[in-house]
C-alpha positions as a LaTeX table, in Angstrom:
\begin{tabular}{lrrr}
\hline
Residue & $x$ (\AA) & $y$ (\AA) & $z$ (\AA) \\
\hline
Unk1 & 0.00 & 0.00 & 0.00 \\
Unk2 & 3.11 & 2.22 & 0.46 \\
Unk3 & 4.63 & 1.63 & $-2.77$ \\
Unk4 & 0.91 & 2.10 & $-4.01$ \\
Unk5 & 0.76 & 5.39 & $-2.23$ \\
Unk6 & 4.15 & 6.64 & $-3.33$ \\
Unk7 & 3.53 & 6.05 & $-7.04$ \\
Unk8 & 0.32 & 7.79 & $-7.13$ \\
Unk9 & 2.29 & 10.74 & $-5.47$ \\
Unk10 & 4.10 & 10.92 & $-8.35$ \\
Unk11 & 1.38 & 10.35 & $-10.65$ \\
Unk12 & $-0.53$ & 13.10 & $-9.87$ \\
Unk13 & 2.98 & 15.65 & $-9.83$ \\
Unk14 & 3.55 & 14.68 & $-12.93$ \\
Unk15 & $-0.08$ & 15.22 & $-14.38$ \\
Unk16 & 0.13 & 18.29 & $-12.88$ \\
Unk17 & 3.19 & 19.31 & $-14.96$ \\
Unk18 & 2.20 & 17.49 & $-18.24$ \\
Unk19 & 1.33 & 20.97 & $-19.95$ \\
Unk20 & 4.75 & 21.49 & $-20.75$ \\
Unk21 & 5.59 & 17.86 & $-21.98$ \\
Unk22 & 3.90 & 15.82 & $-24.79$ \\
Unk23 & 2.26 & 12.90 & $-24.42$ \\
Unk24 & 5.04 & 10.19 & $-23.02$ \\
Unk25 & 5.44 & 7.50 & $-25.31$ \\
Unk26 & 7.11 & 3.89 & $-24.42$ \\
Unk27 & 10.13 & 5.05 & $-26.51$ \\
Unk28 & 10.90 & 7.29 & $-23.45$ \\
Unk29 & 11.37 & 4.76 & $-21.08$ \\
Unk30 & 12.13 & 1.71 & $-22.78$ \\
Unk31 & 16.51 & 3.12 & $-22.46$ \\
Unk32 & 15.47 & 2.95 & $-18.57$ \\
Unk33 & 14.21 & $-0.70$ & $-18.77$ \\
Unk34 & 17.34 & $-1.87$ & $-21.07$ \\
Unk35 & 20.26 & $-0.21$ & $-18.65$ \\
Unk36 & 18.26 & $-1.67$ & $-15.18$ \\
Unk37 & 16.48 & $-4.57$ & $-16.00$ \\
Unk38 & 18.28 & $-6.73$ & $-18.96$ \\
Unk39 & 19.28 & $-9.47$ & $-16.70$ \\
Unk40 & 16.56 & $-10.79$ & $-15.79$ \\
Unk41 & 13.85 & $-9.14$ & $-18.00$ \\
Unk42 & 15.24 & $-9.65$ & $-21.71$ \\
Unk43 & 15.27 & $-13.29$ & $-22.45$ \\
Unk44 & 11.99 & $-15.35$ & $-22.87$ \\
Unk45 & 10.36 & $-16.60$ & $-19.23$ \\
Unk46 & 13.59 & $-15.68$ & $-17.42$ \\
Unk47 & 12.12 & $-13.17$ & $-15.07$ \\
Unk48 & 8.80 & $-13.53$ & $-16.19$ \\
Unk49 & 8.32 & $-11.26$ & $-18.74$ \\
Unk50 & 10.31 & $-9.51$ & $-21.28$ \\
Unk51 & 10.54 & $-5.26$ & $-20.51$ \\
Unk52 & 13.91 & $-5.09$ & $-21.34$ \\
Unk53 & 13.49 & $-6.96$ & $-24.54$ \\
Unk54 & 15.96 & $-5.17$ & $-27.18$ \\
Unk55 & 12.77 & $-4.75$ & $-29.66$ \\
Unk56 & 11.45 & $-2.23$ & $-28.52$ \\
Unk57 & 7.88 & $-3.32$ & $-29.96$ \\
Unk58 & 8.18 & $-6.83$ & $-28.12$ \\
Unk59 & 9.09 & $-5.15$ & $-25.11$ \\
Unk60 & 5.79 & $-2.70$ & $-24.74$ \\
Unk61 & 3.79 & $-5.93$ & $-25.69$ \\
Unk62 & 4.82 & $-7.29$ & $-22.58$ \\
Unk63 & 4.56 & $-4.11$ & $-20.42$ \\
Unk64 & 1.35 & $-4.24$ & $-20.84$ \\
Unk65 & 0.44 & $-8.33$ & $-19.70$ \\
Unk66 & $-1.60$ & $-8.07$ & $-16.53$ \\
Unk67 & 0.29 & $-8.32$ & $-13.21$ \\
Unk68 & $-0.35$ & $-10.07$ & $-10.69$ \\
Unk69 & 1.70 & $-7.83$ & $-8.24$ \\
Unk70 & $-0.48$ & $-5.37$ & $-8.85$ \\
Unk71 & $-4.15$ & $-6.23$ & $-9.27$ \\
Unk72 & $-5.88$ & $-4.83$ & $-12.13$ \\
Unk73 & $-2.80$ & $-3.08$ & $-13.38$ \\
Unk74 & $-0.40$ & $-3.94$ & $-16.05$ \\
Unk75 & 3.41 & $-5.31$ & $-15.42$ \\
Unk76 & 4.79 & $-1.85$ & $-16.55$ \\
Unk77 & 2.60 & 0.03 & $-14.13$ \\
Unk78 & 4.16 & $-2.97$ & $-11.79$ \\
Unk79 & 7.60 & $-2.57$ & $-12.36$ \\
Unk80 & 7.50 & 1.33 & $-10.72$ \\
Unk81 & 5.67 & 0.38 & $-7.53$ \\
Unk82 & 8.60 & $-2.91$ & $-7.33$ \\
Unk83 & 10.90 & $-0.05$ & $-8.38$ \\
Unk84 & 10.19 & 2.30 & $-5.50$ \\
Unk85 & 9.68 & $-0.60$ & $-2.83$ \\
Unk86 & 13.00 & $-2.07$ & $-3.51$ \\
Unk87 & 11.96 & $-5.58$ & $-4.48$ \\
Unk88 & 13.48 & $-4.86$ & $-8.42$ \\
Unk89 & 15.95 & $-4.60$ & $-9.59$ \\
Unk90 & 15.94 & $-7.52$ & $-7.91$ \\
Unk91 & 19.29 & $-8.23$ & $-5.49$ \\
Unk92 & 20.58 & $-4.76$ & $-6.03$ \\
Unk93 & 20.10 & $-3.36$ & $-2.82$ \\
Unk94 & 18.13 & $-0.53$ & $-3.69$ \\
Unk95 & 15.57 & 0.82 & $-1.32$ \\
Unk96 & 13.42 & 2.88 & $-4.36$ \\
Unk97 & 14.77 & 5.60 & $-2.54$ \\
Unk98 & 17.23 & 7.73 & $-5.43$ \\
Unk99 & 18.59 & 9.67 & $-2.56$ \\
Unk100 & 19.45 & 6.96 & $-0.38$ \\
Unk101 & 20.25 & 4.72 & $-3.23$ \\
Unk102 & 22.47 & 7.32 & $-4.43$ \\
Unk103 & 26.29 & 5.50 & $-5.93$ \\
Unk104 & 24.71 & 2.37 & $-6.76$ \\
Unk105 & 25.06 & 1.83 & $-10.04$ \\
Unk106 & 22.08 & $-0.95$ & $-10.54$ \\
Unk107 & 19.03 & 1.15 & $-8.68$ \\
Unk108 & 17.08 & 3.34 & $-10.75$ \\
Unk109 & 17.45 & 7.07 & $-10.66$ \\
Unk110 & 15.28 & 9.67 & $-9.66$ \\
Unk111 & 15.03 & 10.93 & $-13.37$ \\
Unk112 & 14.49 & 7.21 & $-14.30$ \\
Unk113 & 11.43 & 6.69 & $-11.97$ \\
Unk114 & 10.29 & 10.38 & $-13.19$ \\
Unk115 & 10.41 & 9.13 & $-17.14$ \\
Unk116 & 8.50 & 5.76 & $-15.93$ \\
Unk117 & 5.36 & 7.46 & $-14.04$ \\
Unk118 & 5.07 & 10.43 & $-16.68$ \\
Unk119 & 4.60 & 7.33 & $-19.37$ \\
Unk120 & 2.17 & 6.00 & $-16.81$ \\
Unk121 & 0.13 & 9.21 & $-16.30$ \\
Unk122 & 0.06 & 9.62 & $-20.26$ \\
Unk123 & $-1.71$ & 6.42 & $-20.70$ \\
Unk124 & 1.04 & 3.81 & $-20.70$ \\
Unk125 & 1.40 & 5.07 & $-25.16$ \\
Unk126 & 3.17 & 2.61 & $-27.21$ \\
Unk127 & 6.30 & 3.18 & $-29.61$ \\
Unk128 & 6.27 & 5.90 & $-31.93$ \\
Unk129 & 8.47 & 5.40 & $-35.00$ \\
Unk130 & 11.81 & 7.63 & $-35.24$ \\
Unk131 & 12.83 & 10.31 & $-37.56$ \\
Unk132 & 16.53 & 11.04 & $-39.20$ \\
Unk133 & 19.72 & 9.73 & $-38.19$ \\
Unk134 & 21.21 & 9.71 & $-34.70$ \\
Unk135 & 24.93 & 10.99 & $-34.11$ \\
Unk136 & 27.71 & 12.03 & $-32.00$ \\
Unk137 & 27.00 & 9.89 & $-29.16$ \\
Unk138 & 28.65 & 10.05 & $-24.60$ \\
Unk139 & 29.42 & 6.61 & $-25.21$ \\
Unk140 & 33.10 & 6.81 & $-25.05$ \\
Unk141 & 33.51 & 5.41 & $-28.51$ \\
Unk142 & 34.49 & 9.18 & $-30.32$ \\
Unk143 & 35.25 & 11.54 & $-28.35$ \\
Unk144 & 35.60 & 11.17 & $-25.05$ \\
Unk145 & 33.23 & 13.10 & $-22.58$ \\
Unk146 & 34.99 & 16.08 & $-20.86$ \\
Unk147 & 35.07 & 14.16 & $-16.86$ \\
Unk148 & 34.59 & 10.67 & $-17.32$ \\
Unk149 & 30.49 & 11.22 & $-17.71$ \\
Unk150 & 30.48 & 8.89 & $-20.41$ \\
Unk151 & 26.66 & 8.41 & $-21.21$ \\
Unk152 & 25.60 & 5.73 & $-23.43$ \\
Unk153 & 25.11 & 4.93 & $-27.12$ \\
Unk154 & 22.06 & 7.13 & $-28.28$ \\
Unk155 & 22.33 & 9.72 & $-26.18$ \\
Unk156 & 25.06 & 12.82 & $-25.15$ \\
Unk157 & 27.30 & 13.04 & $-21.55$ \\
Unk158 & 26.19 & 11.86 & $-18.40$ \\
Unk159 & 24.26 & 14.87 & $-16.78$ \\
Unk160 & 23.93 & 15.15 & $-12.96$ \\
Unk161 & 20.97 & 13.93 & $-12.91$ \\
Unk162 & 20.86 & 10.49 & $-15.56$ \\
Unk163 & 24.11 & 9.13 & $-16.02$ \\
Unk164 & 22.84 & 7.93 & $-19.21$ \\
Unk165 & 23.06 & 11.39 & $-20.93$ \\
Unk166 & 20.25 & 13.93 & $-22.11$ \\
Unk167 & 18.67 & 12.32 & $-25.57$ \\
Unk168 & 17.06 & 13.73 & $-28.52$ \\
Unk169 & 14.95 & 11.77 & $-31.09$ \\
Unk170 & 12.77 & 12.85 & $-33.68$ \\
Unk171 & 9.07 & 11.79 & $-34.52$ \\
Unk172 & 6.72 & 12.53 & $-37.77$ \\
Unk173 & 7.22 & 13.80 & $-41.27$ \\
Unk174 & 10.03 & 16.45 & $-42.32$ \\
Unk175 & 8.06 & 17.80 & $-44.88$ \\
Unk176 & 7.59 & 21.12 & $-46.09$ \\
Unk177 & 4.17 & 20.01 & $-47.67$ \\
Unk178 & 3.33 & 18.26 & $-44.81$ \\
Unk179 & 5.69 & 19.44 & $-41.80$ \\
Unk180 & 4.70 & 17.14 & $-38.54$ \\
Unk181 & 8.38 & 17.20 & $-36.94$ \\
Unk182 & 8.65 & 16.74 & $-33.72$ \\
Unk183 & 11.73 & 17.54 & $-31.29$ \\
Unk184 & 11.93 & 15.17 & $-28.22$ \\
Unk185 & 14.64 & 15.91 & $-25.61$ \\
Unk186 & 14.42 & 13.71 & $-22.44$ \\
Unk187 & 16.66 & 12.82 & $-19.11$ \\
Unk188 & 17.28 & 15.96 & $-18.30$ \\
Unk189 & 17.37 & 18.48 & $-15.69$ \\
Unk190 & 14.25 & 20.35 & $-15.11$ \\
Unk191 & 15.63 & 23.74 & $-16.14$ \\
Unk192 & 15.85 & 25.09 & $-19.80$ \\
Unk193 & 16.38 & 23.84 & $-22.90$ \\
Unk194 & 17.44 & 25.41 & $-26.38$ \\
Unk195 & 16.47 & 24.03 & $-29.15$ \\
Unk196 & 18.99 & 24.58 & $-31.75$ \\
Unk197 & 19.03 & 24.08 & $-36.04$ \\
Unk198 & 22.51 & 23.64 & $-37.88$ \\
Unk199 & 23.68 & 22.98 & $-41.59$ \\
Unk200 & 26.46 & 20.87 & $-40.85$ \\
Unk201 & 28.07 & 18.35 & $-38.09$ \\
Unk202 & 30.84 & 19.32 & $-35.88$ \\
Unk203 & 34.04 & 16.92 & $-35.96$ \\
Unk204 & 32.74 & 15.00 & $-38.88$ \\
Unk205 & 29.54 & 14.02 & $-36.54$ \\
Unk206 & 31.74 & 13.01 & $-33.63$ \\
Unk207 & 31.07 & 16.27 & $-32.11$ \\
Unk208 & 33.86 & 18.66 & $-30.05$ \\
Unk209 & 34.16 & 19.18 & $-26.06$ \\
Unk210 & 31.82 & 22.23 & $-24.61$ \\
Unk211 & 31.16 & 22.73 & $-21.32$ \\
Unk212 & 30.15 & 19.23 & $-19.62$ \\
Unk213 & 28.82 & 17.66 & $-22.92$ \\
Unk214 & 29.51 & 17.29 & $-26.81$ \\
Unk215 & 29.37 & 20.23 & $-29.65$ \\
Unk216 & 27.45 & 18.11 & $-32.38$ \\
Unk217 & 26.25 & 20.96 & $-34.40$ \\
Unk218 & 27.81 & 23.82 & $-36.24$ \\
Unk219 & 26.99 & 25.68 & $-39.28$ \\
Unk220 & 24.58 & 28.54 & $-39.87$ \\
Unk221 & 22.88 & 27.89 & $-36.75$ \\
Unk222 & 19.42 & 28.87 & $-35.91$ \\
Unk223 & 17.57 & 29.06 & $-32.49$ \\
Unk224 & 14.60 & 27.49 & $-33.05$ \\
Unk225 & 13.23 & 28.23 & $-29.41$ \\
Unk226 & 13.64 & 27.39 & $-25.52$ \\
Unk227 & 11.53 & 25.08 & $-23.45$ \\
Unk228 & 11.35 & 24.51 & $-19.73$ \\
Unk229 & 12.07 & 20.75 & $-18.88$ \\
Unk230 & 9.09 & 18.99 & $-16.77$ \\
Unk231 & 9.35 & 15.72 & $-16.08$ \\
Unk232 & 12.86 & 15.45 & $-17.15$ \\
Unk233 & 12.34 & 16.59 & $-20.92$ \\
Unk234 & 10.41 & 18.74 & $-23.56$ \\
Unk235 & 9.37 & 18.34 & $-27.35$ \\
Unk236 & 9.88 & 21.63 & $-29.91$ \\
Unk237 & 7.76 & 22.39 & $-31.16$ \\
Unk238 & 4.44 & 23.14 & $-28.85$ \\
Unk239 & 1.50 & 24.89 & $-29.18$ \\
Unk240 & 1.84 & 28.32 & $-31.18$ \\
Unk241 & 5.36 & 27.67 & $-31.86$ \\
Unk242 & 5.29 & 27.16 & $-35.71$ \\
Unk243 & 6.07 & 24.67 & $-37.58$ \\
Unk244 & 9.95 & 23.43 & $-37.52$ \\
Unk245 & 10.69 & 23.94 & $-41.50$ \\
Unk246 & 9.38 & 27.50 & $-40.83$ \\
Unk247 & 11.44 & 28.27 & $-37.74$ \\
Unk248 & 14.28 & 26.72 & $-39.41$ \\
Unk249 & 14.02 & 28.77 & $-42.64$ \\
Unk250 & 13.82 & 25.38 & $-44.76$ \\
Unk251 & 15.08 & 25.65 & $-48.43$ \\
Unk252 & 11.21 & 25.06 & $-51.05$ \\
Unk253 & 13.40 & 22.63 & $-52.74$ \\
Unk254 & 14.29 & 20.60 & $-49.30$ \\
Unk255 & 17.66 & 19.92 & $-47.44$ \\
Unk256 & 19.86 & 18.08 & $-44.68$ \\
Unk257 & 19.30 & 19.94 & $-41.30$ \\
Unk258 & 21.29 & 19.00 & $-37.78$ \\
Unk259 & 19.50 & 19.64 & $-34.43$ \\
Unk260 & 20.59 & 19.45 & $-30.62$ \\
Unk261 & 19.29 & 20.56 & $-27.37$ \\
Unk262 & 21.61 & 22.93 & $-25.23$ \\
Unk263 & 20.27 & 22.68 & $-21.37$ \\
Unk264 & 20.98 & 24.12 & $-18.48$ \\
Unk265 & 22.58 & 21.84 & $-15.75$ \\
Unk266 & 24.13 & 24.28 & $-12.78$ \\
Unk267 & 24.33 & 20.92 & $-10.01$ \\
Unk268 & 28.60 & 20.84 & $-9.46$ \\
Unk269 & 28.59 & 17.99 & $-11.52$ \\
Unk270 & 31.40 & 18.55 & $-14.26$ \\
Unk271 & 33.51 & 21.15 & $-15.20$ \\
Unk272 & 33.08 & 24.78 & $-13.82$ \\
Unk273 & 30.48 & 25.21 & $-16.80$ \\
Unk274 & 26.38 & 24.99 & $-16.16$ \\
Unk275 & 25.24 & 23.33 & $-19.09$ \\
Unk276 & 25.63 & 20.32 & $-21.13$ \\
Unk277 & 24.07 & 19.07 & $-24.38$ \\
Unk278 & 22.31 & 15.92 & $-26.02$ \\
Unk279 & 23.67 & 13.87 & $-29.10$ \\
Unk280 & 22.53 & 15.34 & $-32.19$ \\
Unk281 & 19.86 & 14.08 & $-34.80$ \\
Unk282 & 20.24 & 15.12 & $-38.60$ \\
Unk283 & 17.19 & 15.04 & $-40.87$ \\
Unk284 & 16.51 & 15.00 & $-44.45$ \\
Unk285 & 13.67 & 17.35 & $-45.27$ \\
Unk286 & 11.59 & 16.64 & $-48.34$ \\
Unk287 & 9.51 & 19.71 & $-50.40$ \\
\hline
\end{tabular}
C-alpha cells in the first residue's frame, strides 16, 4: 500500500506538470528498462516477462500483460511500484529511494522513476516510430566526454541527474508540404532547454568538447526556441510555436538539417560550466 501510495504521489505531480511535456510515449522509457532490467527481463520466461526486450515493440507488448503484483494493473505500471519498494531490480540493494540509493550503479534514478510514471500518467502510449539519423554519441567510442560522464550509445554526456546522458529523437514527417516534426529531448534536468538548427556536423559528426557535454552541431545555426524541462524533458515544437521547416528557414526545394538541445545543468557535476548538451539528430527534409 506504500509503494501504491508513493507512485500515485508521483502520478498526480507529474499530471500536474504534463502541460509542458507531450504525451510520453514507451520510446521514453524503454533506455530505462534496457540499462536496469536486462538481466533478468530480456530473455523469454527468465524473469517472467520480457521489458527489457531489445525490440522495442516486443518489449511494450509485454509491459502491458496483466500483473499479478499489482491487481488490475499492467506489469509496466508494476515494475515502478517494485521499483520504488526495492523488491526490483531484484538483489541490487536498492531501497526505491534515489537519494538513499544514491552511488549504486544498478538502482534506478530519480530521473528514471520520473520518465516511468510520466509514461504512466500519459496512458502507458506505445512506440512511436523515429525520424533522421542519430549521431555524436557520450558513449566513449568518439570523443571522449569532458570528466569521465560517459553516457551511453544514443544519447550525449552523463548529466547530474541520468548518467545515461540527455537524448534527442525525432518523430513525424520532415516535410515542407506536410511538416509534422517533432523535437523530443528527455533525461534531463528540469531547467531550460534550447532548441537549436545547424547545416552541418561538428568533428565530422563526432562532435567537439563544450562545457560538460559534446558540440554536435555547427553551421549557420538557428535558435529554433527554448523550453522549460518537466518531467525530465520537452518536445519543440508546442503549441503556437510554428512549424519546424518555418522556424528553421527550410530551403522550397528541401535539405539536410542537424539539431541538438543545449540545457541548463548548474548541479557541481562537471567542469566549472552549467550546461551540457544531447547527441545530435540530422534530418533530411523533403519539399
Amino acid at each position: 500500500m506504500k509503494s501504491l501510495l508513493a507512485l500515485a504521489m508521483i502520478v498526480v505531480s507529474v499530471s500536474a506538470a504534463s502541460p509542458a511535456v507531450a504525451q510520453t510515449p514507451f520510446n521514453d522509457v524503454h533506455p530505462v528498462y534496457l540499462a536496469n532490467c536486462s538481466t533478468c527481463h530480456a530473455v523469454s520466461g527468465f524473469g517472467g516477462f520480457n521489458i527489457a526486450a531489445s525490440n522495442i515493440t516486443t518489449a511494450y507488448q509485454q509491459s502491458q500483460l496483466a500483473s499479478y503484483y499489482s491487481q488490475g494493473q499492467t506489469k509496466g505500471f508494476a515494475t515502478l511500484v517494485r521499483i520504488q519498494n526495492g523488491t526490483m531490480p531484484q538483489g541490487a540493494g536498492c531501497t526505491g529511494n534515489p537519494a538513499q540509493d544514491a552511488g549504486l550503479a544498478s538502482c534506478v534514478t530519480a530521473g528514471e522513476q520520473a520518465a516511468i510514471a510520466a509514461w504512466l500518467a500519459d496512458g502507458q502510449a506505445g512506440p512511436v516510430q523515429q525520424t533522421g539519423t542519430t549521431f555524436c554519441f557520450g558513449d566513449g567510442a568518439g570523443i571522449q566526454c569532458p570528466c569521465g560522464n560517459t553516457g551511453i550509445t544514443g544519447a550525449g554526456c552523463g548529466n547530474s541527474v541520468n548518467a545515461q546522458g540527455g537524448r534527442l529523437v525525432a518523430t513525424g514527417t520532415p516535410s515542407l508540404a506536410n511538416d509534422s516534426l517533432i523535437l523530443r529531448a528527455t533525461r534531463l534536468p528540469n531547467s531550460s532547454a534550447l532548441y537549436f538548427q545547424g547545416t552541418d556536423r561538428a568533428n565530422n559528426g563526432f562532435g567537439t568538447v563544450f562545457g560538460d557535454g559534446l558540440r554536435c552541431v555547427q553551421g549557420t545555426v538557428i535558435r529554433l526556441g527554448t523550453k522549460v524541462n518537466a518531467v525530465a524533458g520537452s518536445t519543440f515544437p508546442q503549441v503556437g510555436d510554428g512549424a519546424i521547416s518555418v522556424r528553421g528557414a527550410i530551403p522550397a526545394s528541401g535539405t539536410v538539417r542537424y539539431y541538438q538541445v543545449w540545457y541548463r545543468n548548474a548541479a557541481a557535476f562537471c567542469s566549472a560550466s552549467t550546461f551540457n548538451l544531447t547527441n545530435g539528430v540530422g534530418i533530411t527534409w523533403a519539399p
